[in-house]
C-alpha positions in Angstrom: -47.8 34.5 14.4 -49.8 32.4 11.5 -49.3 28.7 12.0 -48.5 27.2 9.0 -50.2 24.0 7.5 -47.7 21.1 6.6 -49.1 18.4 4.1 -46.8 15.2 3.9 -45.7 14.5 0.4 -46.2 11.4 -0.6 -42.6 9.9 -1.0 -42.6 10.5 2.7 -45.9 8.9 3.4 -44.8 5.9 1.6 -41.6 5.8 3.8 -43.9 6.1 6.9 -45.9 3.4 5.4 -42.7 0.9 4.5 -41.6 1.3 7.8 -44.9 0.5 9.3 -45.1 -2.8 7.2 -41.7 -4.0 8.3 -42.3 -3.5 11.8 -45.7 -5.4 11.5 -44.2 -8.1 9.5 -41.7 -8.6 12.4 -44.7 -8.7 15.0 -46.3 -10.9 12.8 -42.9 -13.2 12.5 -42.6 -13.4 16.6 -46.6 -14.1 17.4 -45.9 -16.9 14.5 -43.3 -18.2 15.9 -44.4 -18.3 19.5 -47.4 -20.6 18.0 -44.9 -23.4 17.9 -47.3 -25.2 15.5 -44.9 -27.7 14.2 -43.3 -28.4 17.5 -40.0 -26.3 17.4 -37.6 -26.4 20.1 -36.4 -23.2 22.5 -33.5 -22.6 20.8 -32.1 -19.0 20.3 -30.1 -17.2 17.2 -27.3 -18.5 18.6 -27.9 -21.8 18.7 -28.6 -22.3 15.0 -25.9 -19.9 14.4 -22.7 -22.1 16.2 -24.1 -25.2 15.1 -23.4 -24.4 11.3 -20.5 -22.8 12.2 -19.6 -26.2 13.9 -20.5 -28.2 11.3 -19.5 -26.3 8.1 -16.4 -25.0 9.1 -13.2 -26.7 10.2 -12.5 -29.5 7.3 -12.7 -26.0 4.6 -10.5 -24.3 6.6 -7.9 -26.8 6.4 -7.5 -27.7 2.6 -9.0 -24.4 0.8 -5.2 -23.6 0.8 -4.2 -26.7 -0.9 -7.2 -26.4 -3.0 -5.8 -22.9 -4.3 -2.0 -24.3 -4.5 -4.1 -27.1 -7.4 -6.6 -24.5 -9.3 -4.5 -21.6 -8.6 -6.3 -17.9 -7.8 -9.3 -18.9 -9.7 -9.9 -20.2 -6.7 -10.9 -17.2 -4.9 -13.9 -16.5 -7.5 -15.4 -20.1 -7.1 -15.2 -19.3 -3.4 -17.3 -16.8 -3.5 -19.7 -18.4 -6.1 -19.8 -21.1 -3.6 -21.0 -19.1 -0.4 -23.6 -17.5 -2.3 -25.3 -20.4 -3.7 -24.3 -21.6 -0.2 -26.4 -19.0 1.2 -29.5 -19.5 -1.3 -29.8 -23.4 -1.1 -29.7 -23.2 3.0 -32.6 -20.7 2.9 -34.6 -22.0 0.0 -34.3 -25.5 1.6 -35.9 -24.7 4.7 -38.6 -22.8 3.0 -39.6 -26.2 0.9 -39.8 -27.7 4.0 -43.2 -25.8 4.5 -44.1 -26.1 0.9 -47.8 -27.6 2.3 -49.5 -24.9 4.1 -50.4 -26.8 7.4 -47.9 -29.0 7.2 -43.4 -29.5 7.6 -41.4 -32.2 6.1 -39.1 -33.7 8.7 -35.6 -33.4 6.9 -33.5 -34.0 3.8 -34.9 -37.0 2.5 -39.0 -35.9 3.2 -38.1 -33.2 0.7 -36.5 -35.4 -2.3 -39.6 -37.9 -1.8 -42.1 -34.7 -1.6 -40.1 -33.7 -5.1 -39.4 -36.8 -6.8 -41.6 -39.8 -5.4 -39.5 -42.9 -4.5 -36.9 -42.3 -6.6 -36.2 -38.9 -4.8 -36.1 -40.9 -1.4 -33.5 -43.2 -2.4 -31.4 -40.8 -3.9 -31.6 -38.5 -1.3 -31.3 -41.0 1.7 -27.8 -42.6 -0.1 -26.4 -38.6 0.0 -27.9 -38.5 3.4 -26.4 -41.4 4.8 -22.9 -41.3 2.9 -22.4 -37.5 4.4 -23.3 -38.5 7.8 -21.4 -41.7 7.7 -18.6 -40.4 5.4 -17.8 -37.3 7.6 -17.1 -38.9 10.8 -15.1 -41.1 9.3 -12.8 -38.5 8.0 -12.6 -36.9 11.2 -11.8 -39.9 13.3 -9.2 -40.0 10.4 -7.8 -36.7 11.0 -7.9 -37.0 14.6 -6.2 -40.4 15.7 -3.2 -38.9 12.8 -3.2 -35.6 14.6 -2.4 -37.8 18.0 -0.4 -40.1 17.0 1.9 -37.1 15.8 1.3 -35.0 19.1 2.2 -37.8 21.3 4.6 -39.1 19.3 8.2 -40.0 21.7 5.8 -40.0 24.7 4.7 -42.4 27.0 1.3 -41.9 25.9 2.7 -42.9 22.1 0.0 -45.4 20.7 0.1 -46.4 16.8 -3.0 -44.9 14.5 -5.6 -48.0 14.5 -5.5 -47.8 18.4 -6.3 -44.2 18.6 -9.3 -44.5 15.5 -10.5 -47.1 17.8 -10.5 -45.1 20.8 -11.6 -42.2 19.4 -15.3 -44.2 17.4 -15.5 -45.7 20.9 -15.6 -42.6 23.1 -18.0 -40.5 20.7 -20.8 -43.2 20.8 -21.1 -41.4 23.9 -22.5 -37.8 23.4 -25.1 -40.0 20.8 -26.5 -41.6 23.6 -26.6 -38.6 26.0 -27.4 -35.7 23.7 -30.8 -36.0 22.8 -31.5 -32.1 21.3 -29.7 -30.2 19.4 -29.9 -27.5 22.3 -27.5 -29.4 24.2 -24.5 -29.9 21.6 -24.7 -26.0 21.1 -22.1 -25.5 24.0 -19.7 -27.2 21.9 -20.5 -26.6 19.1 -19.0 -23.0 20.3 -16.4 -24.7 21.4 -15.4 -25.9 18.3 -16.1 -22.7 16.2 -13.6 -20.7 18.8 -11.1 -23.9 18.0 -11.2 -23.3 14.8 -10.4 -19.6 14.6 -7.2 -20.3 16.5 -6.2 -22.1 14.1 -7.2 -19.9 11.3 -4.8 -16.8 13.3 -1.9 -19.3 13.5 -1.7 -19.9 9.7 -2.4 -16.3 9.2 0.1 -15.2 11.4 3.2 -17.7 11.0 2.1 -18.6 7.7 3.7 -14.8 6.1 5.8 -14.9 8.9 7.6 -17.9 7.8 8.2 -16.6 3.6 9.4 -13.2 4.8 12.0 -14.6 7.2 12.7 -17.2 4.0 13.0 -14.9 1.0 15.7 -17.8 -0.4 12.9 -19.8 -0.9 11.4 -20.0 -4.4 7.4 -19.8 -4.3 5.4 -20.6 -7.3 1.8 -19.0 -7.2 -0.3 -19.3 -10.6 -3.6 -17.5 -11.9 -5.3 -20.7 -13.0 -4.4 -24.5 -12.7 -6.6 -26.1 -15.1 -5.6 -29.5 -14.9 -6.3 -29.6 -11.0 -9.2 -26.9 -11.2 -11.5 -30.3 -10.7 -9.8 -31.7 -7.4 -9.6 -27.6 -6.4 -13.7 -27.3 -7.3 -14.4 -30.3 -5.2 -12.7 -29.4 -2.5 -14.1 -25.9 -2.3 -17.8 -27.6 -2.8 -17.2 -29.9 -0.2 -16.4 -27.2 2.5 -19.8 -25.6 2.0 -21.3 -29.2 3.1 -24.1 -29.4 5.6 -26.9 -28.9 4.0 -28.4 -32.2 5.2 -28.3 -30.8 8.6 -30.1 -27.4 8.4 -34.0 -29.3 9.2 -32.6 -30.5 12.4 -30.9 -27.1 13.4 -34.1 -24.6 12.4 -36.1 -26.9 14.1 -34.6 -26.5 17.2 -35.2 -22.9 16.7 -38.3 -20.9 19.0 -38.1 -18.3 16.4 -38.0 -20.0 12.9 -37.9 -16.8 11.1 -34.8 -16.6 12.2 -33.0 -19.0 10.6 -32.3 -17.0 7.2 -30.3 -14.8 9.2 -28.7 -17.8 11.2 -27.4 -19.3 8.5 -26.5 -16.2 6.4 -24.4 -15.2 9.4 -22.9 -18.4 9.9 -21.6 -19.3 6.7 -20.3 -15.5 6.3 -18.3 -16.2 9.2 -17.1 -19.6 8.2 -16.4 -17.8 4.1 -14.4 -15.3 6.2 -12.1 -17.9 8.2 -11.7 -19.3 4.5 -10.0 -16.6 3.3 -8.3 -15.6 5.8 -6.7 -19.2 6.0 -6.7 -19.7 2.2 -5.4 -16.8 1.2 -2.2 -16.2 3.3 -1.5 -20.2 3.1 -1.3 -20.2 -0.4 0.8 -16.7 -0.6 3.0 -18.0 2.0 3.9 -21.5 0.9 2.5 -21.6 -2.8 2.8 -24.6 -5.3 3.6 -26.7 -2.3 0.7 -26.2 0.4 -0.2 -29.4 1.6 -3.1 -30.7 3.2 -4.5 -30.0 6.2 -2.2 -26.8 6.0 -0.6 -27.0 9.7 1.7 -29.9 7.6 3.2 -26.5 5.9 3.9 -24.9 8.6 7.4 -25.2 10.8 7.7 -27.4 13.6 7.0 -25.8 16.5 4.2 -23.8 19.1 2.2 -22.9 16.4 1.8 -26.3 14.3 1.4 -28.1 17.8 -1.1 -25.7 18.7 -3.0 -25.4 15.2 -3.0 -29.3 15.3 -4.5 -29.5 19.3 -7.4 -27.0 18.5 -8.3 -28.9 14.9 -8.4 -31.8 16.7 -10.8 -30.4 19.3 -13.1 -29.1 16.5 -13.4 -32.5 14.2 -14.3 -34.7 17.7 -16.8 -31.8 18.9 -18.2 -31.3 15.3 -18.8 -35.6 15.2 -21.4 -35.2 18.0 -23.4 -33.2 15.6 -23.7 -35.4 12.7 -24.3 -38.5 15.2 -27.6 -36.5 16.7 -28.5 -36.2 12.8 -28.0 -39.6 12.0 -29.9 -40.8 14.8 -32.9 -38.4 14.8 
């Protein structure tokens, strides 16, 4: 029997070679990372991964309905727009971190002082500053209403200043405990698995609620243009967190590995958008409010859509405290 003589054709040699490269590049990735040159912390995928989740997600998930009930299902395209750009900005802002060979800006405000001298530092430290400050704020908000409703009729019934109060009081806490962003990652799962019980509630008694109403008139509308601003803003602000991505890809071991953390963690927080917005504006229409557990009947579900969104926005608070004060 003649042995025959194979001679690899050269689309498959290149193939051979691709694969090669990629699995060098990773090698070269990991023996980077493990360098540790600009003092990274041990964190894995997951850390960086929950932490946007934590942070990005919750506030969205509660008014992107309302925000399609006041630009209509426009809405769902400027969604999109917005996790893409989303996407890009949380990557490319990380790589200008190491725009210096040798050398990593600290965090937001490094980078608009790198950019734009002192001008860039003032501008970007206001942002900085009214995000960090601004957020918590809201929350607190949110919360101390969420438990003044929950305990309304009980012997635990205190009015809404008392529970605000409370509730800045208590949080000063993890701030002076937590001092890496390694530590909050436990609740920052927490809060990500509060969040999607709240998204299944609204997607489940959400329809349930128009189907067993069909006397109920409900308006839907392509495009709103008079409240397309209000429903832009909204949508923009529930892709916030950008100011926070230095702090969580430096507590990474593996900083390669933050493009794929935060790809993966705002496709998961786009995907509990839509599956909030979506059915909450089909299922109530014109008159979504805001946060969209007001929409829903009184009952199990609101009570327990209102408990877990309340867990997330007092877990999530912990986070931008450890930013402010790093």
């Amino acid at each position: 029997m003649t042995k025959d003589n194979y001679t690899p054709s050269v689309a498959s040699s290149d193939k051979v070679s691709k694969v090669e490269q990629t699995a060098i590049d990773h090698v070269e990735d990991d023996r980077a990372s493990s360098i540790n040159e600009f003092g990274h912390g041990d964190g894995s995928f997951f850390t960086a991964y929950f932490n946007v989740v934590c942070v990005v997600a919750g506030t969205g998930t509660l008014g992107l309905p309302k925000a399609f009930a006041e630009g209509g299902w426009l809405g769902i395209l400027i969604l999109i727009l917005a996790y893409a750009m989303s996407v890009y900005s949380g990557i490319v802002l990380i790589r200008c971190l190491y725009y210096k060979p040798g050398k990593r800006l600290h965090d937001f405000k490094a980078i608009g002082t790198a950019a734009f001298g002192w001008a860039g530092y003032i501008v970007a430290s206001v942002l900085h500053l009214l995000n960090l400050f601004g957020c918590p704020a809201l929350y607190i908000v949110l919360a101390s209403n969420n438990m003044t409703y929950l305990l309304k009729g009980t012997a635990g019934e205190l009015n809404y200043k008392l529970w605000a109060i409370i509730w800045g009081v208590f949080l000063l806490i993890p701030s002076l405990i937590m001092k890496t962003l390694k530590e909050v990652t436990s609740i920052a799962a927490i809060g990500a698995i509060c969040t999607m019980m709240a998204v299944f509630v609204v997607l489940i008694q959400g329809p349930m609620f128009r189907n067993s109403h069909p006397e109920i008139a409900i308006e839907h509308d392509s495009v709103i243009w008079t409240g397309f601003p209000m429903s832009l803003s909204t949508i923009a602000f529930s892709f916030g967190g950008n100011n926070t991505y230095p702090h969580a890809e430096h507590a990474l071991k593996k900083p390669h590995q933050w493009k794929w953390a935060v790809t993966t963690g705002l496709s998961t927080c786009v995907a509990l958008y839509f599956l909030t917005a979506v059915p909450g504006y089909w299922s109530f229409g014109t008159t979504t409010q805001s946060p969209i557990y007001n929409s829903l009947p009184d009952g199990a579900g609101k009570m327990l859509s209102m408990i877990v969104m309340t867990i997330h926005v007092i877990l999530a608070i912990p986070h931008l405290q450890y930013f402010l004060f790093s």
